[in-house]
TORKOL-4160 file (C-alpha; in steps of 0.2 Angstrom, whole numbers, padded with zeros to 4 digits, m for minus):
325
<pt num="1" X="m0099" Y="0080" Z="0187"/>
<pt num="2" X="m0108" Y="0095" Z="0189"/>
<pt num="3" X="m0102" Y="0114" Z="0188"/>
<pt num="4" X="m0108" Y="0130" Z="0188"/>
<pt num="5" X="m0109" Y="0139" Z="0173"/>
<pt num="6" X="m0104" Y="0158" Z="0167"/>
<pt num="7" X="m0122" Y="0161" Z="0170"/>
<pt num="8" X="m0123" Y="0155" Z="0187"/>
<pt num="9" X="m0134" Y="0139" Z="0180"/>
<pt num="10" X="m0130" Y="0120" Z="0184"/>
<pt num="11" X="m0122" Y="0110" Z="0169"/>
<pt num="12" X="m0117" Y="0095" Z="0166"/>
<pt num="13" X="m0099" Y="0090" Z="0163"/>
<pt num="14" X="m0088" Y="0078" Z="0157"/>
<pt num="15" X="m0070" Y="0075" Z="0163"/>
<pt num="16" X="m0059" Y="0070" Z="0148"/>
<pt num="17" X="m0040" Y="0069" Z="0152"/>
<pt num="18" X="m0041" Y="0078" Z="0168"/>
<pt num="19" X="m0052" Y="0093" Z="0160"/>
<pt num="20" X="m0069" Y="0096" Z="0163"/>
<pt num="21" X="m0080" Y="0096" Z="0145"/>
<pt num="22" X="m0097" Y="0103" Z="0144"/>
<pt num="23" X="m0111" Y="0090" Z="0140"/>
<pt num="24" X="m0121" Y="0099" Z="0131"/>
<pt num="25" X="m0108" Y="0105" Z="0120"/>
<pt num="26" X="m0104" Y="0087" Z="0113"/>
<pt num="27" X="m0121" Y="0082" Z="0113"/>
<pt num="28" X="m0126" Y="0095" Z="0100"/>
<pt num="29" X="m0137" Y="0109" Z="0110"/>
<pt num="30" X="m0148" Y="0101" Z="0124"/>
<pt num="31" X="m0143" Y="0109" Z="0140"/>
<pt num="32" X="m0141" Y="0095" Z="0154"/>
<pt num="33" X="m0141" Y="0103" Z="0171"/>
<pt num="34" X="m0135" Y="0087" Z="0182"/>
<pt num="35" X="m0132" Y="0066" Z="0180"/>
<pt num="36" X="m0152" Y="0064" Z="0185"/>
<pt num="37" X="m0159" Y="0073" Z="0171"/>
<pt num="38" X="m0145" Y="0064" Z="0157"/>
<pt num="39" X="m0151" Y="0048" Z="0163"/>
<pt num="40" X="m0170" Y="0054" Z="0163"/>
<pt num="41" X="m0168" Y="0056" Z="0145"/>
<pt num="42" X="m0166" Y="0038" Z="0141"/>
<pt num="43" X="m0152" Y="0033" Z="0128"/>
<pt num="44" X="m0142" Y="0051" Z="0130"/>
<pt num="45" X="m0131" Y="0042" Z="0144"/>
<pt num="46" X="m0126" Y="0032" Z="0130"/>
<pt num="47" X="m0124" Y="0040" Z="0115"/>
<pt num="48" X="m0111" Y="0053" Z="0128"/>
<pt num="49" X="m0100" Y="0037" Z="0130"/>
<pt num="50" X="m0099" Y="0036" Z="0112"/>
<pt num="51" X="m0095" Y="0055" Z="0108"/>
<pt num="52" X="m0083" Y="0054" Z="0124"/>
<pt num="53" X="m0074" Y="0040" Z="0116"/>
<pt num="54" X="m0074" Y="0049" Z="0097"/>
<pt num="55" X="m0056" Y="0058" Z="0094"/>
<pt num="56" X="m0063" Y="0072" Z="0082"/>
<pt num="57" X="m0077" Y="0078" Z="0095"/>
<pt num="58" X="m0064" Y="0080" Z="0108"/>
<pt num="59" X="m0056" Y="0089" Z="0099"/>
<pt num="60" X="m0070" Y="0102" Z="0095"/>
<pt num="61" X="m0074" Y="0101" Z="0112"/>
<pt num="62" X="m0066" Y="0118" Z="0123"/>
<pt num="63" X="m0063" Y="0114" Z="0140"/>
<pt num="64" X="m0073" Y="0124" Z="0155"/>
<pt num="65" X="m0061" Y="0135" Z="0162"/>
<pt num="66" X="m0058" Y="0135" Z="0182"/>
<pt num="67" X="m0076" Y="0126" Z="0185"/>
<pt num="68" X="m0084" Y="0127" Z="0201"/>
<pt num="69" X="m0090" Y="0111" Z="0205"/>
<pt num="70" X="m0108" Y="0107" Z="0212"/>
<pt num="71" X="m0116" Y="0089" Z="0216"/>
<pt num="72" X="m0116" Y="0080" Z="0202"/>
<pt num="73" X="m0135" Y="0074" Z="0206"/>
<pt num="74" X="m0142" Y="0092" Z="0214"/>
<pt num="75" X="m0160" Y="0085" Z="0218"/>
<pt num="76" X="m0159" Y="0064" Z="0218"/>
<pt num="77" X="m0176" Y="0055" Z="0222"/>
<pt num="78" X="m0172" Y="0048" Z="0235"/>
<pt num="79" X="m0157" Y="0044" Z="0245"/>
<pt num="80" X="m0155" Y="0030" Z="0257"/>
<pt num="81" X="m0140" Y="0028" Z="0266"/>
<pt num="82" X="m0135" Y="0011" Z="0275"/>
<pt num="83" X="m0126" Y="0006" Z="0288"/>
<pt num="84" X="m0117" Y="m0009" Z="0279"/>
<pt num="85" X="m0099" Y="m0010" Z="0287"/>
<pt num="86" X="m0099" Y="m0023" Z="0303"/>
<pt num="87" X="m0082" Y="m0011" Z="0310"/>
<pt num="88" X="m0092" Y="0005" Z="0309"/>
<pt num="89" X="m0107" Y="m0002" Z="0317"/>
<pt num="90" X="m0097" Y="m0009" Z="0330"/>
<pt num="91" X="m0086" Y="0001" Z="0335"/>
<pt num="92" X="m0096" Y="0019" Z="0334"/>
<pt num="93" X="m0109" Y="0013" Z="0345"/>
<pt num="94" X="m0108" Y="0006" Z="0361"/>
<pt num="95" X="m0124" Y="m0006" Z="0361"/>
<pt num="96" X="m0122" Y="m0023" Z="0353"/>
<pt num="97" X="m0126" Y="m0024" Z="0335"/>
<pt num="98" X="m0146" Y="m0033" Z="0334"/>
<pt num="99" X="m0146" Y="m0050" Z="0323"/>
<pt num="100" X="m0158" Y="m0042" Z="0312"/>
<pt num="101" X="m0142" Y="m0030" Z="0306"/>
<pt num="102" X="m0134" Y="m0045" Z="0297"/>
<pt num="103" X="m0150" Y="m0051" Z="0290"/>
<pt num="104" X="m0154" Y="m0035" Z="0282"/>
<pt num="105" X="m0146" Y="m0020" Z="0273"/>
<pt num="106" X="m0154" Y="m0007" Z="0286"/>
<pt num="107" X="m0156" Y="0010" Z="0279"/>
<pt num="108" X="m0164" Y="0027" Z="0281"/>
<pt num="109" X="m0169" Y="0043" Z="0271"/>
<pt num="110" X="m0158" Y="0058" Z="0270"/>
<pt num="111" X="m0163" Y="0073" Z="0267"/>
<pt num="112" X="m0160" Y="0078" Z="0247"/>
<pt num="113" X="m0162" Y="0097" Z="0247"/>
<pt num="114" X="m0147" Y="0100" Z="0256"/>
<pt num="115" X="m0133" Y="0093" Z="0245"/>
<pt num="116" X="m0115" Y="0100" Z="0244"/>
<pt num="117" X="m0103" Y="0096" Z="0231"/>
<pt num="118" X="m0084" Y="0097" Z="0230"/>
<pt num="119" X="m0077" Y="0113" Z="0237"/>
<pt num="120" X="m0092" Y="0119" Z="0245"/>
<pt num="121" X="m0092" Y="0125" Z="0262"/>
<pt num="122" X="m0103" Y="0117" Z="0275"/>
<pt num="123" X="m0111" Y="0126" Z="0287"/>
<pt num="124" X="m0111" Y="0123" Z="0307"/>
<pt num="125" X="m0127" Y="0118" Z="0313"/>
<pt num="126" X="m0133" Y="0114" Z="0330"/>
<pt num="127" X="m0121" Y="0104" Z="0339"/>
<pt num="128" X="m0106" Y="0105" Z="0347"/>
<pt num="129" X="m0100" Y="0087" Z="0341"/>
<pt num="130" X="m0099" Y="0087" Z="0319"/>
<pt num="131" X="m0091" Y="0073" Z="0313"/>
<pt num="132" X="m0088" Y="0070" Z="0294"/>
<pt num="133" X="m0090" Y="0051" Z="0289"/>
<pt num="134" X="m0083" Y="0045" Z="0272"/>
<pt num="135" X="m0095" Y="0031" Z="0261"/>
<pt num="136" X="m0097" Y="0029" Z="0244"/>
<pt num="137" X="m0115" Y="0031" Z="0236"/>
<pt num="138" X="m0121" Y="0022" Z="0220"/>
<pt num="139" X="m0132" Y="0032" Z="0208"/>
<pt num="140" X="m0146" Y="0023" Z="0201"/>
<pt num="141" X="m0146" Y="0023" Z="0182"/>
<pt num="142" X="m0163" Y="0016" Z="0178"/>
<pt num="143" X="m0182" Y="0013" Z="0186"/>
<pt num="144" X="m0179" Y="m0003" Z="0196"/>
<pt num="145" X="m0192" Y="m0014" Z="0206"/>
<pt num="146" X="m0192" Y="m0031" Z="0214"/>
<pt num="147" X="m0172" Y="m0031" Z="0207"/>
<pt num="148" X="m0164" Y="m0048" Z="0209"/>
<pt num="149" X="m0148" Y="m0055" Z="0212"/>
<pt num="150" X="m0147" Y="m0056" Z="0193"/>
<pt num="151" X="m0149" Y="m0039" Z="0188"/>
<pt num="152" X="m0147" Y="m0030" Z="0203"/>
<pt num="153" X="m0129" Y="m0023" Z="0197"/>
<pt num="154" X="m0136" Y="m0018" Z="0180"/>
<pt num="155" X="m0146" Y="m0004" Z="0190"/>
<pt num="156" X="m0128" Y="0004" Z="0192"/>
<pt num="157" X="m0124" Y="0020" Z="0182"/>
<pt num="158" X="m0111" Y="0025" Z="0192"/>
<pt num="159" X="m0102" Y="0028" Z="0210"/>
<pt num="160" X="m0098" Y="0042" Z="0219"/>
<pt num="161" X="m0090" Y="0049" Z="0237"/>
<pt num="162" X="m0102" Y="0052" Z="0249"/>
<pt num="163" X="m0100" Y="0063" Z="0266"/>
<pt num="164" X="m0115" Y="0059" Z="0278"/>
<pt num="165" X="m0109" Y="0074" Z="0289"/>
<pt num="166" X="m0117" Y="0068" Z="0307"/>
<pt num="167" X="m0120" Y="0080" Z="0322"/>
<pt num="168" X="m0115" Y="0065" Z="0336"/>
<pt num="169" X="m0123" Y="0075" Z="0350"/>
<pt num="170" X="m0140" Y="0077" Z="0344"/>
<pt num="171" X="m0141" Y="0059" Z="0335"/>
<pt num="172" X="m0142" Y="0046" Z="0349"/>
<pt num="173" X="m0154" Y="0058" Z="0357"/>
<pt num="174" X="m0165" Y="0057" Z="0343"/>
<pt num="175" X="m0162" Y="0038" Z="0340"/>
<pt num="176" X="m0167" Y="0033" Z="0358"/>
<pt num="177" X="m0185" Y="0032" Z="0353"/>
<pt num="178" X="m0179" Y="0019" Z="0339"/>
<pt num="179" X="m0182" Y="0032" Z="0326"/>
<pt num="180" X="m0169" Y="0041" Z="0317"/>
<pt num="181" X="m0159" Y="0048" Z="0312"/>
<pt num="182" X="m0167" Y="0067" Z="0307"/>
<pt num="183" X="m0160" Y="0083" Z="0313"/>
<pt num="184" X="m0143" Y="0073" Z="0317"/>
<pt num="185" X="m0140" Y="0072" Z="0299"/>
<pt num="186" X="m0153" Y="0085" Z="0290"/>
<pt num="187" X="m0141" Y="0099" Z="0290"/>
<pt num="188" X="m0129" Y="0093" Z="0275"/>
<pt num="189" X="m0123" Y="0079" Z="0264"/>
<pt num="190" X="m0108" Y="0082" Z="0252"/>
<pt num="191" X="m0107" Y="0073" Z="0235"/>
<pt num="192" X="m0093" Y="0072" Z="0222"/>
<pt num="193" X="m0083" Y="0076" Z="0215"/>
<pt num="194" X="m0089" Y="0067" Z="0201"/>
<pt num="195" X="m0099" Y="0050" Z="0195"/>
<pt num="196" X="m0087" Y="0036" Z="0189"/>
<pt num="197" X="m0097" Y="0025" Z="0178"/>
<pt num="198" X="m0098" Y="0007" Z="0185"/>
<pt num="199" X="m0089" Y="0000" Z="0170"/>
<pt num="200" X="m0073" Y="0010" Z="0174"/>
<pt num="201" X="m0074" Y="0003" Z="0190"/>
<pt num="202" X="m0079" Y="m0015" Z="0186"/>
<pt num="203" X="m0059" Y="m0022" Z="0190"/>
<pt num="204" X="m0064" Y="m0016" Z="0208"/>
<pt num="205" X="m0077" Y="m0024" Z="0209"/>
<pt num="206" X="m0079" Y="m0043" Z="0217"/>
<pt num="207" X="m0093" Y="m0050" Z="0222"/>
<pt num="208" X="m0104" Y="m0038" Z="0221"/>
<pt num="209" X="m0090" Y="m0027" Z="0234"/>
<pt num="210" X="m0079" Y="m0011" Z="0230"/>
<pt num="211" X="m0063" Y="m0014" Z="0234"/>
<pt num="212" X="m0056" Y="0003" Z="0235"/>
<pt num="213" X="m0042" Y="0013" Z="0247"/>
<pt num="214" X="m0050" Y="0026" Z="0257"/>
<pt num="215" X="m0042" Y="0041" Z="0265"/>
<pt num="216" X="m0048" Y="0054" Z="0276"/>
<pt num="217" X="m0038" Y="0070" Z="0279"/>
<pt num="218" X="m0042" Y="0086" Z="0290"/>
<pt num="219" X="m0031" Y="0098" Z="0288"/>
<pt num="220" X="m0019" Y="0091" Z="0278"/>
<pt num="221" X="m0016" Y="0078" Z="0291"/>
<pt num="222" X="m0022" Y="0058" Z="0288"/>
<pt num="223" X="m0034" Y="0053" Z="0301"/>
<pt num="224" X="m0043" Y="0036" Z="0293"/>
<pt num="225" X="m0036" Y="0025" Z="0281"/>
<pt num="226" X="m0046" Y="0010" Z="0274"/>
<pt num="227" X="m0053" Y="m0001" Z="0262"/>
<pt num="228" X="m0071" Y="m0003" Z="0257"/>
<pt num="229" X="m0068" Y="m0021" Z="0252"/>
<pt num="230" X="m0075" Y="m0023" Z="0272"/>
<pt num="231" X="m0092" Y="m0021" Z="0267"/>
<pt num="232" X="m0101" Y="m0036" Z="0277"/>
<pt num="233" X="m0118" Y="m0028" Z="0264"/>
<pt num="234" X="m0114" Y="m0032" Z="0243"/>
<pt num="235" X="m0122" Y="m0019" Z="0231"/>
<pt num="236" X="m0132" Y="m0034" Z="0224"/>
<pt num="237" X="m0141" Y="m0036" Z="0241"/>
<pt num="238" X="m0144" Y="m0018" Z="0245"/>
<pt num="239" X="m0152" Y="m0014" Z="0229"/>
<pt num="240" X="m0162" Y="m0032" Z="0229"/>
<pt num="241" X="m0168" Y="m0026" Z="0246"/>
<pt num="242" X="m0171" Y="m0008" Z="0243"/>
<pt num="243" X="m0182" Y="m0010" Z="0226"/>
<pt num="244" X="m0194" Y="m0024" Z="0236"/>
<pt num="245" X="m0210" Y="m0019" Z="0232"/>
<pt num="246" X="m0205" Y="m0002" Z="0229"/>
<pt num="247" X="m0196" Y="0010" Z="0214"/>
<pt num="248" X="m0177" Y="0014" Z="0211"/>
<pt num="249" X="m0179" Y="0029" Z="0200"/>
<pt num="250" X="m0163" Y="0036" Z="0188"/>
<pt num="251" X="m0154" Y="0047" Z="0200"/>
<pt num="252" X="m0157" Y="0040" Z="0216"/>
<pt num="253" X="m0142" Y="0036" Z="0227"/>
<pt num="254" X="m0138" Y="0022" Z="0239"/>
<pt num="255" X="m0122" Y="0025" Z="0252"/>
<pt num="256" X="m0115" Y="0012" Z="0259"/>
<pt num="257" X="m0115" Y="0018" Z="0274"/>
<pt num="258" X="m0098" Y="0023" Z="0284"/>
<pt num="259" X="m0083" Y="0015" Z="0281"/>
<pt num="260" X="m0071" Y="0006" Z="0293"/>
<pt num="261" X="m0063" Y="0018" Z="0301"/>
<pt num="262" X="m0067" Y="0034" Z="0293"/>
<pt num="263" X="m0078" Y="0043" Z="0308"/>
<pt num="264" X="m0071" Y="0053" Z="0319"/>
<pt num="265" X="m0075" Y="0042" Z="0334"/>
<pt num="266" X="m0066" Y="0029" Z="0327"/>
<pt num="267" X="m0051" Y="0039" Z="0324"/>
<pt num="268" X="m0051" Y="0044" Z="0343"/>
<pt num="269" X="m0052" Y="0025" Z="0350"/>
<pt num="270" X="m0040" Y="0019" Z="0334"/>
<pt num="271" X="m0029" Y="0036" Z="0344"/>
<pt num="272" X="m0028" Y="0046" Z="0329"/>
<pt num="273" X="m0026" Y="0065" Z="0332"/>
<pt num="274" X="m0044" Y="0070" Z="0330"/>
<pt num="275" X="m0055" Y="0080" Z="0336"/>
<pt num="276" X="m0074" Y="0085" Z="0333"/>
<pt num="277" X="m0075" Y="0097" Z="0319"/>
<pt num="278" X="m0074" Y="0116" Z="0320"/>
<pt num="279" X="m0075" Y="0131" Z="0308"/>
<pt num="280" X="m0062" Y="0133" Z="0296"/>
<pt num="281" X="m0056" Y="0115" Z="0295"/>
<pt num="282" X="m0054" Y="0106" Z="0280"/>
<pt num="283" X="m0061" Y="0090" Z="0277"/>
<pt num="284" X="m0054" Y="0077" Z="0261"/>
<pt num="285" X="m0062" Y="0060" Z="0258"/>
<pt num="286" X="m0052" Y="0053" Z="0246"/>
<pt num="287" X="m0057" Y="0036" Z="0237"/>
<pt num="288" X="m0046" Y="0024" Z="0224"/>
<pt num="289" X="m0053" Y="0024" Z="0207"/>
<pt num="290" X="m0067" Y="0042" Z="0210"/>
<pt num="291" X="m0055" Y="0056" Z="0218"/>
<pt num="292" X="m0055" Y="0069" Z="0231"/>
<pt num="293" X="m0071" Y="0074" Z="0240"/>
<pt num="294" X="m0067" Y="0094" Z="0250"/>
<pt num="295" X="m0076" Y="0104" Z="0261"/>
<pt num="296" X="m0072" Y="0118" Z="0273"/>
<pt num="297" X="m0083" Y="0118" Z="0288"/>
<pt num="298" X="m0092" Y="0138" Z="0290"/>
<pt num="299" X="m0098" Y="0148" Z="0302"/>
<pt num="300" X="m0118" Y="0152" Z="0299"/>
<pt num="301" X="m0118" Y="0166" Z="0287"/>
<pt num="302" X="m0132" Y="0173" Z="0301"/>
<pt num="303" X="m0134" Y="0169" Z="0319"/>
<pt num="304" X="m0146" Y="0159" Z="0323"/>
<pt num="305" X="m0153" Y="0154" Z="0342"/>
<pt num="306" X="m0147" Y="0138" Z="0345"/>
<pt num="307" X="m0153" Y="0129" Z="0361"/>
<pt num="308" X="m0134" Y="0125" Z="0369"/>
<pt num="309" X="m0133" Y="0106" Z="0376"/>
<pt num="310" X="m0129" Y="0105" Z="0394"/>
<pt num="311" X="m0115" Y="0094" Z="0399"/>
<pt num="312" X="m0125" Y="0080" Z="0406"/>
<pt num="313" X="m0133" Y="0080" Z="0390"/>
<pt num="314" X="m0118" Y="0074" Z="0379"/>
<pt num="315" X="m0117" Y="0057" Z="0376"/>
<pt num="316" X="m0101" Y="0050" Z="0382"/>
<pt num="317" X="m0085" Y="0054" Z="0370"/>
<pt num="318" X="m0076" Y="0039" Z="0362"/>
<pt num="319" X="m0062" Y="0033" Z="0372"/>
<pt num="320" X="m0045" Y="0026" Z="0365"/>
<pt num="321" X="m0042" Y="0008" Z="0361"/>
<pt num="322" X="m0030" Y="0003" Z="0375"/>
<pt num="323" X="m0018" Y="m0010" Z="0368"/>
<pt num="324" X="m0007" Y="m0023" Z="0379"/>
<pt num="325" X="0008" Y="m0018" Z="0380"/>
């Protein structure tokens, strides 16, 4: 994970027995700002699972008191986040799914200058309809291309939570032009609360799918519960697909896109008690295995002119699943 230090600067941390150690600290001296910059330095990963797992540096090793939390990659490469769960795809948009969707691990590029981690408030932005959605996001731990089935997994450091906040008024506008999404998710990502290495999650793992509980609550209150052993997309194929002539760099993270269940569309047709998001609320993505993932949704510090949408504008709101009686 990543916390901010005493001097206001990013630091890399450890958690050891539910306390947060600092990196650089049982390393020896070399400050290390974030997970990107430990992997960039080649066999440092490494050698900080062996000190981890030596009893005599943990015990020279003080805690960080009260850490404040930041993403534990603050400026990834790249992030591409996919769509792989058939549930979500289906039941959060009313078109029918096209073919080339099971063929291919479709993704897009999100925006990686505006990364929030655990804790950290999101800001309102232009839309009247914000919706949290709760996926989890594999960081790359070394330069892959052309990846096959074969080694694919091996390109796995670690995984994380991953919330691809979405404003649902301003997306299918955007998309309707088959391009997209931008300003619909430009505003905000949260990432945390730490990386679990891939190793520690290996029982979980089948087939190249997490099988992990996932949770969403607003407010205290559960709104989505699932499991991500749904995904129709393995981890083998998204990576084999997004290396194909190209680079995965150290750092880079892959989301799985949302899972079943955990929008807040779904939760209105599944008739949950949710509503689209408003200041003050507090939103926890909890997953099996990696944690709790919280943020409280702000006012903008400033006003800003904000071009209000007009009712006929809106796209239609998700309607319950009626069920026979």
């Amino acid at each position: 994970m990543c916390y901010t230090s005493e001097a206001g600067a990013p630091r890399l941390g450890v958690v050891i027995d539910d306390e947060v150690h600092d990196a650089s600290r049982l390393l020896g001296g070399q400050v290390i700002r974030d997970v990107q910059e430990l992997l960039e330095l080649g066999d440092k990963a490494d050698r900080l699972r062996d000190v981890v797992s030596s009893d005599r540096a943990r015990r020279a090793s003080a805690p960080v008191a009260e850490p404040m939390l930041m993403s534990p990659v603050l400026r990834p490469p790249n992030i591409r986040d996919h769509i792989a769960f058939e549930e979500h795809a289906t039941r959060n948009f009313t078109r029918e799914l096209a073919p080339v969707w099971y063929r291919r691990p479709i993704h897009y590029y999100s925006n990686t200058a505006r990364l929030v981690g655990h804790d950290g408030p999101v800001v309102t932005p232009a839309t009247e309809r914000l919706d949290y959605e709760l996926e989890i996001a594999a960081v790359i731990g070394r330069e892959v291309s052309d990846a096959t089935a074969d080694d694919a997994l091996s390109a796995i450091f670690g995984f994380t939570i991953f919330n691809d906040w979405s404003a649902r008024d301003l997306q299918p506008d955007e998309m309707a032009y088959g391009l997209g999404p931008s300003k619909g998710k430009d505003f905000a990502s949260s990432v945390g609360p730490a990386v679990v290495t891939a190793d520690e999650l290996a029982a979980h793992l089948r087939e190249g799918v997490l099988h992990l509980t996932c949770v969403v609550r607003v407010n205290g209150q559960t709104w989505a519960e699932s499991n991500s052993k749904n995904q129709y997309h393995s981890w083998t194929t998204m990576i084999v697909h997004a290396s194909q002539d190209s680079r995965l760099l150290p750092g880079d993270l892959l989301a799985s896109g949302t899972v079943g269940g955990c929008s807040i569309g779904e939760a209105i047709r599944l008739g949950k008690p949710a509503h689209y998001l408003e200041p003050g609320d507090v939103v926890e993505l909890e997953v099996e295995g990696i944690g709790v993932l919280r943020n409280t949704i702000r006012e903008p510090v400033a006003p800003v002119a904000r071009r209000p949408f007009r009712a006929h504008e809106l796209p239609p709101m998700p309607q319950p699943i009626k069920h026979d009686a």
